[in-house]
C-alpha positions as CSV (number, residue, x, y, z in Angstrom):
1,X,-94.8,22.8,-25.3
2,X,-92.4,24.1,-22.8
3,X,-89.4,23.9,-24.6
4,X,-91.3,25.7,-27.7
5,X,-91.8,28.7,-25.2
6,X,-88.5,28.8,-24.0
7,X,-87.1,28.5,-27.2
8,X,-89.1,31.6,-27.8
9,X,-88.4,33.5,-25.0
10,X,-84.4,32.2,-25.8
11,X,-84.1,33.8,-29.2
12,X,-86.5,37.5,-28.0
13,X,-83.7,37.7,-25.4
14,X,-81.1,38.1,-27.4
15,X,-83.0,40.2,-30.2
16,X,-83.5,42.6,-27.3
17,X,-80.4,42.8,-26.3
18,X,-79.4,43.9,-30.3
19,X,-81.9,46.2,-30.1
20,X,-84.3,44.7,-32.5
21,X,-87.4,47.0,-33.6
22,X,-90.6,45.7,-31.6
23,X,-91.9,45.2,-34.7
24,X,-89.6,42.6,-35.2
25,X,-89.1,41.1,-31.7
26,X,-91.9,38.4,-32.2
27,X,-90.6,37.2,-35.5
28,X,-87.2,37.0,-34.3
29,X,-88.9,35.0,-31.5
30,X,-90.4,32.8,-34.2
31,X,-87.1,32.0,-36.0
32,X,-85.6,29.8,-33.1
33,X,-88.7,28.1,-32.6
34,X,-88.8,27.2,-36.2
35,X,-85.1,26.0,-35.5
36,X,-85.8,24.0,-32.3
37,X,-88.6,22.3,-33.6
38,X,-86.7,21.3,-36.8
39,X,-83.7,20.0,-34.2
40,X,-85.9,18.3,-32.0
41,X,-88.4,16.8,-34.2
42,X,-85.0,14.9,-36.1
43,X,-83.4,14.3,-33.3
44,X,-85.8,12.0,-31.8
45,X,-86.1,10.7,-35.0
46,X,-81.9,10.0,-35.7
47,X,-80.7,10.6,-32.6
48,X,-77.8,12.1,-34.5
49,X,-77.1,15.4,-32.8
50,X,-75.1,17.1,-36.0
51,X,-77.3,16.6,-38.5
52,X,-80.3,18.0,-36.3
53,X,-78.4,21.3,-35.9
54,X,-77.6,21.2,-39.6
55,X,-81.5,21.3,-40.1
56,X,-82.3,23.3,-37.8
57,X,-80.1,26.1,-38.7
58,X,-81.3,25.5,-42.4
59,X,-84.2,26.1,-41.5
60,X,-83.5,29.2,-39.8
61,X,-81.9,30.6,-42.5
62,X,-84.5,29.6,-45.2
63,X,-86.9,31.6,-42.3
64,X,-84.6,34.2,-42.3
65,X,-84.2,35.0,-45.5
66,X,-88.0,34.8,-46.4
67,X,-88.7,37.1,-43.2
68,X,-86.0,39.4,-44.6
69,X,-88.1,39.9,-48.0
70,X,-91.5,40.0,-46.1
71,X,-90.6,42.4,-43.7
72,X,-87.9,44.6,-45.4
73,X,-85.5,43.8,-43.1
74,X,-82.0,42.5,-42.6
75,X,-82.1,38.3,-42.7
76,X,-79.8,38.8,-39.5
77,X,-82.1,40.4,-37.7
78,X,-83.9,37.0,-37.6
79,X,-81.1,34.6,-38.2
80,X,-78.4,35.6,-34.5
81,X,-81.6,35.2,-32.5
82,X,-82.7,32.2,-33.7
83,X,-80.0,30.0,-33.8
84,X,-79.2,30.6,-29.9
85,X,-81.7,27.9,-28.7
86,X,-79.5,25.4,-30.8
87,X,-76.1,26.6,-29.8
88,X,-74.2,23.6,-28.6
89,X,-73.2,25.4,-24.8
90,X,-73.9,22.5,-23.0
91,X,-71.6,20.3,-24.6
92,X,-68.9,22.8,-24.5
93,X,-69.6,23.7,-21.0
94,X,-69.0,19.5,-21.0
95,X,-65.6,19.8,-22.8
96,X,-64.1,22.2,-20.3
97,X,-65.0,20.3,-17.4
98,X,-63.7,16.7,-18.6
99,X,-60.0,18.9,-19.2
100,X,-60.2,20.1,-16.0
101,X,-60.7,16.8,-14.8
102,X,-58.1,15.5,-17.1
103,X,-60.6,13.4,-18.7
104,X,-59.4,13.4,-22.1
105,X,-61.5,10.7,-23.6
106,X,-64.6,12.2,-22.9
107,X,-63.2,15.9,-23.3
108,X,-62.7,14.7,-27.1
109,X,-65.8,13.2,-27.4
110,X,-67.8,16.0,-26.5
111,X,-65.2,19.0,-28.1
112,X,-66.0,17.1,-31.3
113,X,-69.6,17.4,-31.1
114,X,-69.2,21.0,-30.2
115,X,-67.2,21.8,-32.9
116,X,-69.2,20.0,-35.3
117,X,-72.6,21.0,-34.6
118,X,-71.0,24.8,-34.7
119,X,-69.7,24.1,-38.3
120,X,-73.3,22.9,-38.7
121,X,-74.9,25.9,-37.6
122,X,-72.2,27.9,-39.9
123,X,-72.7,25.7,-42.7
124,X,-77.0,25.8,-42.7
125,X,-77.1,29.2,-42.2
126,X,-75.0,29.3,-45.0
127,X,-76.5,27.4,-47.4
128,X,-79.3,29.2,-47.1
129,X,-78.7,32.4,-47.9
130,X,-77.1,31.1,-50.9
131,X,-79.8,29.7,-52.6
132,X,-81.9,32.4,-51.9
133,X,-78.9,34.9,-53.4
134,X,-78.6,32.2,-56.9
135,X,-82.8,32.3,-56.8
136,X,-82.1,36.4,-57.0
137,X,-79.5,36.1,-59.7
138,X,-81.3,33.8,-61.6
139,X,-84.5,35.9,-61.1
140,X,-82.7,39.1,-62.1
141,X,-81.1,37.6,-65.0
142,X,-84.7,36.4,-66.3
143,X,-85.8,40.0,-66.1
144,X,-82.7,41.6,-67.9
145,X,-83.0,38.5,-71.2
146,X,-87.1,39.5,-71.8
147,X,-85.8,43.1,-72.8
């Protein structure tokens, strides 16, 4: 339950901070829950750290962009605050100190997971947005052949 609040609280602080309508702020709060729990609940499950950001942040884009057409709003008003709880900073944070150290082993070890799990994010986020943009074609284009 605690890390469901601050996962909350983590993605309203940065909506804040972009000046997010209050109207908005506890649905922006909402999308990085909706991404922790995804990461979380697969993580225990896989243990694989990649694929559980991948999910999560498909998640928060399929949130996103259904908010987006609820609420009339831009699907990034939702999508930068929520996928700040699954930033990788930790293992970053990691990276840098195992260079400093001049521990290169581990330094690659983590910089990979970094990177990857950012492509992740990139890549969920992503992929959401463009199925819900070919679902819009596809629905446009059904309305244009009835006439």
């Amino acid at each position: 339950m605690e890390q469901i609040i601050l996962s909350f609280i983590t993605s309203i602080a940065p909506a804040v901070v972009f000046n997010t309508s209050k109207r908005n702020l506890i649905w922006a709060g909402f999308s990085g829950v909706v991404g922790w729990v995804i990461y979380i609940f697969l993580f225990e499950k896989t243990g694989d750290t990649i694929l559980s950001v991948f999910a999560g942040a498909l998640g928060i884009g399929i949130y996103s962009e259904t908010m987006a057409r609820v609420l009339k709003t831009p699907a990034t008003v939702y999508t930068l605050p929520g996928i700040f709880p699954i930033v990788p900073g930790v293992p970053a944070y990691y990276t840098i100190e195992y260079i400093v150290k001049r521990n290169f082993i581990n330094a690659a070890g983590t910089g990979l997971e970094t990177i990857g799990s950012a492509c992740a994010i990139a890549f969920g986020v992503m992929l959401a947005s463009a199925v819900f943009r070919l679902y819009n074609r596809i629905k446009i284009k059904s309305a244009y052949d009835k006439y």
